[in-house]
mmJSON file of the N, C-alpha and C atoms, coordinates in Angstrom:
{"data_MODEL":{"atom_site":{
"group_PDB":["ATOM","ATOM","ATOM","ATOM","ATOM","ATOM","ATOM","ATOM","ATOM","ATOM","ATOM","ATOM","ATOM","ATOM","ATOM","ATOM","ATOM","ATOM","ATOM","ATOM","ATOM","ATOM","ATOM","ATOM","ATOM","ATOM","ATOM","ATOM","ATOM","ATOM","ATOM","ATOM","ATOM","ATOM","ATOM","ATOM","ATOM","ATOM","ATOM","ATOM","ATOM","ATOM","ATOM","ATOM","ATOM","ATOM","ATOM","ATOM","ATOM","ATOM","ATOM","ATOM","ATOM","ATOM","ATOM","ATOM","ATOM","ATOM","ATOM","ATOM","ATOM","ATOM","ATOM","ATOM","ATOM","ATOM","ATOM","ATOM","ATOM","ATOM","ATOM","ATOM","ATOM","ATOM","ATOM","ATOM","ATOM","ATOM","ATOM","ATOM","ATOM","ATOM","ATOM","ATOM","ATOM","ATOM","ATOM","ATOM","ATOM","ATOM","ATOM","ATOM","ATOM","ATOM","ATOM","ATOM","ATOM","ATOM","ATOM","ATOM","ATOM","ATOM","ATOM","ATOM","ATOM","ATOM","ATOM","ATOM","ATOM","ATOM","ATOM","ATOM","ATOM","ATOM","ATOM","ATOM","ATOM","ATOM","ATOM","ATOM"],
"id":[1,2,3,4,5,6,7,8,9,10,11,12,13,14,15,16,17,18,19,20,21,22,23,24,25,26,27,28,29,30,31,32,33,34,35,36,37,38,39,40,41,42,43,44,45,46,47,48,49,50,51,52,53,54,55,56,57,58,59,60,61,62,63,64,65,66,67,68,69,70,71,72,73,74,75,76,77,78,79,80,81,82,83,84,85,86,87,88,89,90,91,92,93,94,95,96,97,98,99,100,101,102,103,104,105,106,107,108,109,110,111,112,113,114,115,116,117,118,119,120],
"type_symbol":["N","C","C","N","C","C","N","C","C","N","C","C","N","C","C","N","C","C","N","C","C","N","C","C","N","C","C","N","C","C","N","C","C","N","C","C","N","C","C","N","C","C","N","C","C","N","C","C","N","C","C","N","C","C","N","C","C","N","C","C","N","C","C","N","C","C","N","C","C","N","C","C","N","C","C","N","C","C","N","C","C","N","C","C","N","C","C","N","C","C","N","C","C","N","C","C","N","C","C","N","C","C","N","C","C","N","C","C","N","C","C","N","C","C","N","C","C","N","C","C"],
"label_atom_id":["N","CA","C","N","CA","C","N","CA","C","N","CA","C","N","CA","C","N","CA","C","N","CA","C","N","CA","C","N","CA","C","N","CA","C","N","CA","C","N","CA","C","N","CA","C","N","CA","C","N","CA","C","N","CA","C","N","CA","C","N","CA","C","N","CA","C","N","CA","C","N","CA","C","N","CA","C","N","CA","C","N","CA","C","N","CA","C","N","CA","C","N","CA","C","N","CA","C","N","CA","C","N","CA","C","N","CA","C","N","CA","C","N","CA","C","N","CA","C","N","CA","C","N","CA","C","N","CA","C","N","CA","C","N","CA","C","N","CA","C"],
"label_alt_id":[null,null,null,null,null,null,null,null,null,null,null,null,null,null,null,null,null,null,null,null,null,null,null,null,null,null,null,null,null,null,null,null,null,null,null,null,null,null,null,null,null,null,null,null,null,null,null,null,null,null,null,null,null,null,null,null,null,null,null,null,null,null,null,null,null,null,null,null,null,null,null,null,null,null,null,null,null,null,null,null,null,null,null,null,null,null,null,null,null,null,null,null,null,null,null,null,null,null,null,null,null,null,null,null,null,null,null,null,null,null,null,null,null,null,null,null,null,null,null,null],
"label_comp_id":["UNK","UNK","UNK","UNK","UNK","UNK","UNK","UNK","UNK","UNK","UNK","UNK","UNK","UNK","UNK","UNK","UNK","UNK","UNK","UNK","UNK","UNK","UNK","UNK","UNK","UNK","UNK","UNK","UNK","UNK","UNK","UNK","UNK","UNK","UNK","UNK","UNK","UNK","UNK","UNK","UNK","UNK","UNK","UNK","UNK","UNK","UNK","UNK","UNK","UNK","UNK","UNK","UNK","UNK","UNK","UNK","UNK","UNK","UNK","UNK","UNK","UNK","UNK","UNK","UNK","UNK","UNK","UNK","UNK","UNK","UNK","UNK","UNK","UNK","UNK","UNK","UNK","UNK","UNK","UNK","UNK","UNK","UNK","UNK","UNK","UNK","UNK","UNK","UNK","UNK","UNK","UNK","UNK","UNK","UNK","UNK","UNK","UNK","UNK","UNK","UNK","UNK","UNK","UNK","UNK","UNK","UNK","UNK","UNK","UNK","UNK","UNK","UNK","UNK","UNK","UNK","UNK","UNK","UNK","UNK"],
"label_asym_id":["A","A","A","A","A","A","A","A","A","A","A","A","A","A","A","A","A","A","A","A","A","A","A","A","A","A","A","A","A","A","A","A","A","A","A","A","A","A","A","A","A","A","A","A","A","A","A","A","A","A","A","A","A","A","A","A","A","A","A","A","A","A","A","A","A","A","A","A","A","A","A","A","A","A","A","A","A","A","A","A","A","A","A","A","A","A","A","A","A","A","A","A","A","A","A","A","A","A","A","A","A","A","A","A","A","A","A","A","A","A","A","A","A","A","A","A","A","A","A","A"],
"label_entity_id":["1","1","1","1","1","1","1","1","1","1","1","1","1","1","1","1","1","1","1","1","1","1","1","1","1","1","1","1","1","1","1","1","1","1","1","1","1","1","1","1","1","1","1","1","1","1","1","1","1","1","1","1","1","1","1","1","1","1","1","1","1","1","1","1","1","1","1","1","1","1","1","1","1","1","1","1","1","1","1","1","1","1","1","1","1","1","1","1","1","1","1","1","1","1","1","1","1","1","1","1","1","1","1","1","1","1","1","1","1","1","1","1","1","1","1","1","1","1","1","1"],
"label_seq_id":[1,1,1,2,2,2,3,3,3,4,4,4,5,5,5,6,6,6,7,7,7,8,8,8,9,9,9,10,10,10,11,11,11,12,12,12,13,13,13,14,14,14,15,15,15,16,16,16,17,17,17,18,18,18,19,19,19,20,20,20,21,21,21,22,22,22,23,23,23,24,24,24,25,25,25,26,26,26,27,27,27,28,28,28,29,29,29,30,30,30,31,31,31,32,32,32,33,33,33,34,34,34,35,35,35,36,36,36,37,37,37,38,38,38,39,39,39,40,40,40],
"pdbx_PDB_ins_code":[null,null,null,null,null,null,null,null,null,null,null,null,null,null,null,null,null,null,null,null,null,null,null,null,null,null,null,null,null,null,null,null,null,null,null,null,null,null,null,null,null,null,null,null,null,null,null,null,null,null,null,null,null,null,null,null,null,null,null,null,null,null,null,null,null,null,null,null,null,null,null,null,null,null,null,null,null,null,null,null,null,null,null,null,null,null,null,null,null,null,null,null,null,null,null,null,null,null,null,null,null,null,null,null,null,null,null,null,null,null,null,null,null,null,null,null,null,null,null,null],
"Cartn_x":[-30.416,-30.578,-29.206,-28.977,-28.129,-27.424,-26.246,-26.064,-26.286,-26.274,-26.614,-27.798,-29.008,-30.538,-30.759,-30.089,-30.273,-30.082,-28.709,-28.352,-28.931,-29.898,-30.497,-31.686,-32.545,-33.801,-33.188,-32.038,-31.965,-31.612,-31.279,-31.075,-32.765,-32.909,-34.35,-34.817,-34.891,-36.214,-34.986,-34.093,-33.191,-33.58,-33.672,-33.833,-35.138,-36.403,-37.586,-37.748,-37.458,-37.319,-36.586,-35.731,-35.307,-36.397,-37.474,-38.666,-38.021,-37.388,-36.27,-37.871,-38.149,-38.857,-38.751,-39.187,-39.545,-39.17,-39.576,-39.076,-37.955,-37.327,-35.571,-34.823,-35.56,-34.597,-34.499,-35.66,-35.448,-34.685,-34.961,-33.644,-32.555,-32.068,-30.604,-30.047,-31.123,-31.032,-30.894,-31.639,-31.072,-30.187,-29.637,-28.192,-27.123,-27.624,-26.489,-26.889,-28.061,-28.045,-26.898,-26.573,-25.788,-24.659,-24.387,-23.021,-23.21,-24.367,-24.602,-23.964,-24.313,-23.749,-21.895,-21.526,-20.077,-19.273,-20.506,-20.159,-21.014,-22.182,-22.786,-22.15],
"Cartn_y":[-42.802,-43.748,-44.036,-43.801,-43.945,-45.444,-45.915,-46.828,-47.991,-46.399,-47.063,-47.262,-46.721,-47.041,-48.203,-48.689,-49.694,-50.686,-50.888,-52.007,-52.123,-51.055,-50.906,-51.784,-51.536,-52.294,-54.079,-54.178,-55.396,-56.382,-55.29,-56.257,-56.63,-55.279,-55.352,-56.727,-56.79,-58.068,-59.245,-59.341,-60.581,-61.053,-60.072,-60.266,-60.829,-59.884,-60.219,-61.578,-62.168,-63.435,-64.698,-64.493,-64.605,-65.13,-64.066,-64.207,-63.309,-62.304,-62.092,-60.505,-60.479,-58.863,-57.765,-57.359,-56.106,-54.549,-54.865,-53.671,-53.809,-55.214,-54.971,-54.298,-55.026,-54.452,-53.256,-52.658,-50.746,-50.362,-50.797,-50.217,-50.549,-51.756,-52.082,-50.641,-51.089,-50.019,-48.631,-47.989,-46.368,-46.743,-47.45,-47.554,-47.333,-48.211,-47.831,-46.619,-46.176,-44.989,-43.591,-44.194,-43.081,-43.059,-44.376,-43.973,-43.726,-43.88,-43.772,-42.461,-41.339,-39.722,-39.695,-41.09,-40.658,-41.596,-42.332,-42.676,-42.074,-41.714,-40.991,-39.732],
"Cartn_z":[49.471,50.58,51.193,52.185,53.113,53.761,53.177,53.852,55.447,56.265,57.394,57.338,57.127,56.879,56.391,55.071,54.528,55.503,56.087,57.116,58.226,58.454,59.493,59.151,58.013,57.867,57.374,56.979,56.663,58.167,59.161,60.777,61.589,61.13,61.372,60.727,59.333,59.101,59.404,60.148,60.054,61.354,62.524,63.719,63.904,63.119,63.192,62.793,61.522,61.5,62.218,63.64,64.815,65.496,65.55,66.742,67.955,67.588,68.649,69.39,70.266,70.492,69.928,69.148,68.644,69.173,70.556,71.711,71.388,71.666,72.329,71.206,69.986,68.838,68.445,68.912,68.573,69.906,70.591,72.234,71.296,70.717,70.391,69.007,67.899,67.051,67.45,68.627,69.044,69.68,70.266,70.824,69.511,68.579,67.497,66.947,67.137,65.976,66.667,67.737,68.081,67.929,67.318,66.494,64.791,64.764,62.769,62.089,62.984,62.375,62.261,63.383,63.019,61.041,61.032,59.522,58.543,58.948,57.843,57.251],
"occupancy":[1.0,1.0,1.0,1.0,1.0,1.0,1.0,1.0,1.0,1.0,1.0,1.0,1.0,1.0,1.0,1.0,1.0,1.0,1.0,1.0,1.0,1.0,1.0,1.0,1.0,1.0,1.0,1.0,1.0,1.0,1.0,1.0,1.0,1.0,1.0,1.0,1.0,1.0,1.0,1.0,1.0,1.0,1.0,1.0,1.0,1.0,1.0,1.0,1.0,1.0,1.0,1.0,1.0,1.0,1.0,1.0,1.0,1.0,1.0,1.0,1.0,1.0,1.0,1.0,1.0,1.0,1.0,1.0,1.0,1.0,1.0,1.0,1.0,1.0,1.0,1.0,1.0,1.0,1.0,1.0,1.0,1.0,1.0,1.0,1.0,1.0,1.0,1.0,1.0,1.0,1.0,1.0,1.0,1.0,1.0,1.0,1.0,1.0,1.0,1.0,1.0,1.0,1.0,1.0,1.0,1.0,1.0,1.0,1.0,1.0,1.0,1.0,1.0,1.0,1.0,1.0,1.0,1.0,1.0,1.0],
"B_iso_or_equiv":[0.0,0.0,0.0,0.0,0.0,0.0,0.0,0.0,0.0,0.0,0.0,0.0,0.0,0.0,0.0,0.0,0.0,0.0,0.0,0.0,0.0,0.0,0.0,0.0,0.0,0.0,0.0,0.0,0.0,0.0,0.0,0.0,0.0,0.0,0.0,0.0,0.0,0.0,0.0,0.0,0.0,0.0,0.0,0.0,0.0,0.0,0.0,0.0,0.0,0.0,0.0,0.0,0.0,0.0,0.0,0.0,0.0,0.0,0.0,0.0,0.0,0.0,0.0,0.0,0.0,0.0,0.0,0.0,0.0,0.0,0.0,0.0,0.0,0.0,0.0,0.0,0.0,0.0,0.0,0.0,0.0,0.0,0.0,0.0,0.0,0.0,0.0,0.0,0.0,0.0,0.0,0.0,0.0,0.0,0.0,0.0,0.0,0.0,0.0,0.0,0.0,0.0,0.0,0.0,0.0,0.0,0.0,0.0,0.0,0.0,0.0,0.0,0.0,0.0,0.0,0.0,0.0,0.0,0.0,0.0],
"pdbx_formal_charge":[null,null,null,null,null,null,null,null,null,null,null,null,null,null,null,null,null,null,null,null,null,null,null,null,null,null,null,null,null,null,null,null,null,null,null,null,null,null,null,null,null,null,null,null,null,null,null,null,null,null,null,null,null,null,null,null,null,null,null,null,null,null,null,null,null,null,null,null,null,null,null,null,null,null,null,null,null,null,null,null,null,null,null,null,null,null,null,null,null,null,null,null,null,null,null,null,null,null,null,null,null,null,null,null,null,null,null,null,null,null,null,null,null,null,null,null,null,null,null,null],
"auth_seq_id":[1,1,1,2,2,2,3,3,3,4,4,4,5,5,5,6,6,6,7,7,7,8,8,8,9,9,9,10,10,10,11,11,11,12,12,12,13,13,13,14,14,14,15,15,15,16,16,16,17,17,17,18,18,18,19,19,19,20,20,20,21,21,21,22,22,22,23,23,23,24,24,24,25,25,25,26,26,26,27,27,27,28,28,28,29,29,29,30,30,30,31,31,31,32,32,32,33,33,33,34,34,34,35,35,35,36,36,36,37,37,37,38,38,38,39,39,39,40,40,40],
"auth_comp_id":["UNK","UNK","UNK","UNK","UNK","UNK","UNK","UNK","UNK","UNK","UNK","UNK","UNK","UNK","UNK","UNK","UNK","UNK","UNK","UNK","UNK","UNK","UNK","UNK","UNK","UNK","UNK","UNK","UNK","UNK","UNK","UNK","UNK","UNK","UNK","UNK","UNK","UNK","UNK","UNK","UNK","UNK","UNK","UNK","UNK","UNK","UNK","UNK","UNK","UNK","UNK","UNK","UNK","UNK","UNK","UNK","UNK","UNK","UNK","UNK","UNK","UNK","UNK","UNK","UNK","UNK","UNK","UNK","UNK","UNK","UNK","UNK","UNK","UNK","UNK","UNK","UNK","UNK","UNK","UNK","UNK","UNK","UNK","UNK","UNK","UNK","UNK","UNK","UNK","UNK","UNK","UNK","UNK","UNK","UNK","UNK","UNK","UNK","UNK","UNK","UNK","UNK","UNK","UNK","UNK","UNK","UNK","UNK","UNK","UNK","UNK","UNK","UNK","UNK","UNK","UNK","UNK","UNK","UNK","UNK"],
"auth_asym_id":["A","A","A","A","A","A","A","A","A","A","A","A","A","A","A","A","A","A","A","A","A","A","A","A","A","A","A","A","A","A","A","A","A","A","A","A","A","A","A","A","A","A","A","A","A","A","A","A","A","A","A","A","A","A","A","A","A","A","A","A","A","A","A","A","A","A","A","A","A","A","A","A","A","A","A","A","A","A","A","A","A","A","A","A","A","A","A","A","A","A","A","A","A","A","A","A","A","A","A","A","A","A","A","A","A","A","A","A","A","A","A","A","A","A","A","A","A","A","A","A"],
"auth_atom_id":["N","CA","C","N","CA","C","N","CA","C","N","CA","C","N","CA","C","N","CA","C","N","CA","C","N","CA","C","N","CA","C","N","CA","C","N","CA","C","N","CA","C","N","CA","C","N","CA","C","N","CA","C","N","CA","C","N","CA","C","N","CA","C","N","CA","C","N","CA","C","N","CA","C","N","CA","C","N","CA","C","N","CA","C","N","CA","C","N","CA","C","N","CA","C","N","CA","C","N","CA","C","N","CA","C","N","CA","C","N","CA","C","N","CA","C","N","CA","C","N","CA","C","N","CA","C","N","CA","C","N","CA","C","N","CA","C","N","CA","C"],
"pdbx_PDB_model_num":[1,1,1,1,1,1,1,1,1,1,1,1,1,1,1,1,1,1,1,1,1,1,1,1,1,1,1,1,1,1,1,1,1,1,1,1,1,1,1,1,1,1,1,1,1,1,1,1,1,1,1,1,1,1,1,1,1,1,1,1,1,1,1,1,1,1,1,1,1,1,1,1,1,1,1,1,1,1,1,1,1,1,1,1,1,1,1,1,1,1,1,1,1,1,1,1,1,1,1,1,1,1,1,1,1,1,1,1,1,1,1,1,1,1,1,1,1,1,1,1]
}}}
């Protein structure tokens, strides 16, 4: 299991518990995933 994955699902349920949209947060998350390959 991959560090960034991990931090990824732990923003996930942090945000979700926010009440923050669901949509926005996967737009925000592929925005970062495009930097994930330069630390993975």
């Amino acid at each position: 299991m991959s560090l960034a994955k991990d931090s990824t699902e732990l923003i996930i349920q942090w945000i979700s518990r926010k009440g923050v949209d669901k949509g926005k947060v996967m737009t925000v998350i592929h925005d970062i995933s495009a930097f994930i390959p330069l630390y993975s």
